[in-house]
C-alpha positions as CSV (number, residue, x, y, z in Angstrom):
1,X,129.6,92.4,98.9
2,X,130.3,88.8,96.9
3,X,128.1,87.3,99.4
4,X,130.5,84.8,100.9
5,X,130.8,83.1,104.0
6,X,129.6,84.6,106.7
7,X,126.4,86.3,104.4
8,X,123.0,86.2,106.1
9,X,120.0,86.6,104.2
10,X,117.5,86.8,106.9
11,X,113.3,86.8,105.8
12,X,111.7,90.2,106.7
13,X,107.5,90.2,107.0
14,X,105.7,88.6,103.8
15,X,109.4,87.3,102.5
16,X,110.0,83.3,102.1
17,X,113.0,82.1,102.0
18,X,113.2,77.9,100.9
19,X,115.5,75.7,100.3
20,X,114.2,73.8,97.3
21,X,115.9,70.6,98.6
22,X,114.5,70.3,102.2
23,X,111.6,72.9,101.8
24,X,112.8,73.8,105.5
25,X,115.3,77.2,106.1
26,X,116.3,77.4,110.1
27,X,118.8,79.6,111.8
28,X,121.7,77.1,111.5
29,X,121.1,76.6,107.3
30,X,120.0,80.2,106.5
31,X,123.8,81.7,106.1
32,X,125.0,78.7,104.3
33,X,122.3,78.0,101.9
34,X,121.8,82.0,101.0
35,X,124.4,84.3,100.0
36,X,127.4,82.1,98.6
37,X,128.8,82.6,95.6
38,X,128.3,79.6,92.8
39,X,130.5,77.3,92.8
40,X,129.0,74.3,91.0
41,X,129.5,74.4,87.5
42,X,125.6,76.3,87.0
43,X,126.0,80.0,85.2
44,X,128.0,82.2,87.0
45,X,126.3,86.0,88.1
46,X,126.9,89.1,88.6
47,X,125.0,89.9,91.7
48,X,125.1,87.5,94.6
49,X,121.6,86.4,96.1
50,X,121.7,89.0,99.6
51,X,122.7,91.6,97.0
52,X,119.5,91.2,95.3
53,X,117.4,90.5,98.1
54,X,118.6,93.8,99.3
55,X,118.2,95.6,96.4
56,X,114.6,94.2,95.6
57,X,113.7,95.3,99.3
58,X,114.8,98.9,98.6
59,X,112.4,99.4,95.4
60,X,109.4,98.4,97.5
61,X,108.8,94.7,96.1
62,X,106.2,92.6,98.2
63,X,106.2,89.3,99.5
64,X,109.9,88.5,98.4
65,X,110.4,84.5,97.7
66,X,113.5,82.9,97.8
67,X,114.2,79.5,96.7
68,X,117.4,77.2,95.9
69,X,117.4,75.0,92.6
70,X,118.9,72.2,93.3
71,X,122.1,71.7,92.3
72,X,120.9,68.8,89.3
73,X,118.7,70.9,87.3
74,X,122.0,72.7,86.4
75,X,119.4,75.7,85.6
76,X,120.0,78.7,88.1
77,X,121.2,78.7,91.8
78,X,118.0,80.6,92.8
79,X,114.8,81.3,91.7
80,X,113.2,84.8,93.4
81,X,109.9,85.6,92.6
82,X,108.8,89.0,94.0
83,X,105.3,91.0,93.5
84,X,104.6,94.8,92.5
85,X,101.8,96.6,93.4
86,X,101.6,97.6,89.5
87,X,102.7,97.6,86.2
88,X,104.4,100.7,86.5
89,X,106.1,99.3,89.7
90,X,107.2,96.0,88.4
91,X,108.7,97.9,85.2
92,X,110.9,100.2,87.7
93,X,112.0,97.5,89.5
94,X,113.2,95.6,86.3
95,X,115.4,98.6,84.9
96,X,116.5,99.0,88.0
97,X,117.7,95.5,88.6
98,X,118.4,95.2,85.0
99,X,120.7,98.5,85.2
100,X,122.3,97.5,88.1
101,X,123.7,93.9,86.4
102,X,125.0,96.1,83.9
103,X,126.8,98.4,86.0
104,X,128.5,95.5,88.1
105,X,129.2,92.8,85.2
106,X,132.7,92.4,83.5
107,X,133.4,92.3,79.8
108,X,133.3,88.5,80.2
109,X,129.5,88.6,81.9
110,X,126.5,87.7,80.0
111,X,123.7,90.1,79.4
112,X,120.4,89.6,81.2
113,X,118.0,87.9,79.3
114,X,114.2,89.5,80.0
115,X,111.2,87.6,78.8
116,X,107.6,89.4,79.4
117,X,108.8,92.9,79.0
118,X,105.9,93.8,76.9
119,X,103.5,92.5,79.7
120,X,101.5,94.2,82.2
121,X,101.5,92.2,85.0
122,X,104.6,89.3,84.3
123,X,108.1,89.5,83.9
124,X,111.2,87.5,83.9
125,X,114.7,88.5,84.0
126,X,117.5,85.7,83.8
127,X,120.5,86.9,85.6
128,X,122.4,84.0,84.8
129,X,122.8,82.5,88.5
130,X,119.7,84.0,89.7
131,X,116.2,83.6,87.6
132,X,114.1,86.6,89.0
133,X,109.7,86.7,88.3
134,X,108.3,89.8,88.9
135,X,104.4,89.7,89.0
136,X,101.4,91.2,90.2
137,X,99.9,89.7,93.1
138,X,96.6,88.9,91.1
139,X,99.0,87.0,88.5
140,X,101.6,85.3,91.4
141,X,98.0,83.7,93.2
142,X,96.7,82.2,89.8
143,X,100.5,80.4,88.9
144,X,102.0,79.9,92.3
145,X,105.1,79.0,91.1
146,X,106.6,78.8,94.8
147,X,104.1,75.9,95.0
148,X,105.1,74.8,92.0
149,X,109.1,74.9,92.7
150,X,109.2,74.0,96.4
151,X,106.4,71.0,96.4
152,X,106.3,69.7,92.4
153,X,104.1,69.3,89.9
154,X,102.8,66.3,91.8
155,X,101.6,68.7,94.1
156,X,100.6,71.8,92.2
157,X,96.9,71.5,90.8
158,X,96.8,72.9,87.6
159,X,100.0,70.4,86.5
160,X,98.0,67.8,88.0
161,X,95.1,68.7,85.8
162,X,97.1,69.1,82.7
163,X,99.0,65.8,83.5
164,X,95.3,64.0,83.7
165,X,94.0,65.8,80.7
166,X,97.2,64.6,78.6
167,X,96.7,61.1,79.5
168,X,92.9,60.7,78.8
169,X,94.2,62.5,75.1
170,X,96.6,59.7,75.4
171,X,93.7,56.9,76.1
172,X,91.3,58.2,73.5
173,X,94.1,58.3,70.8
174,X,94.3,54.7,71.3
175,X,90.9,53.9,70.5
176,X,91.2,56.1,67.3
177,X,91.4,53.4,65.3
């Protein structure tokens, strides 16, 4: 399935789906904001969004997350971030996922790109329209990157502390001399 009109991608128990733009996903959005294939100059993929979703759901990952990049960042269409109950488990999931891309792409499609594949409890795996983070729950708590995507940094604490803690670096260069 090319996930096209007429996809649904509908949230199981523990699964968020969010629309980056609105931060709100209801029954009349949900089958045109999940599921369609990109079509706005961001990298093409392999594997539509429902595709994954359903795929992540059959290797057990927890608390799948959903969310669309607005169009402007010209980064991915989605971000997913998913959690595994271990190392062991988020390492099946990403050959898995990562074996499946190559199955499906064409002799034109990009390779995945995997960052963190020599971590225990983090990794990252660019799927060219899709950017997926695999994490351990213990890990997902202490970044909360759906915080951090859906609400901004204005919003997320630890920007908010950085942010404060470059600007009084900023102030106390000034008075250097």
């Amino acid at each position: 399935q090319a996930g096209g009109e007429g996809a649904s991608l509908s949230p199981r128990s523990g699964e968020t789906l969010t629309d980056f733009e609105s931060v709100q996903v209801n029954s009349e959005t949900e089958g045109t904001l999940f599921g369609q294939a990109t079509r706005r100059g961001r990298p093409e993929g392999v594997l539509a969004i429902d595709d994954l979703v359903e795929e992540l759901r059959g290797e057990n990952a927890k608390d799948i997350c959903v969310i669309k990049v607005p169009e402007s960042l010209k980064y991915v269409e989605y971000l997913v971030i998913v959690s595994g109950s271990s190392t062991r488990h988020l390492r099946a999931m990403a050959q898995y996922i990562i074996r499946l891309h190559k199955d499906r792409k064409g002799s034109k499609d990009k390779f995945v790109t995997v960052e963190g594949a020599e971590c225990d409890d983090w990794m990252a795996i660019d799927l060219g329209n899709i950017a997926l983070h695999m994490m351990l729950p213990e890990i997902r708590e202490k970044y909360e990157l759906e915080k951090l995507w859906t609400l901004g940094s204005e919003y997320d604490d630890q920007s908010r502390a950085i942010d404060f803690l470059e600007k009084l670096w900023t102030l106390g260069s000034e008075y250097d001399d």
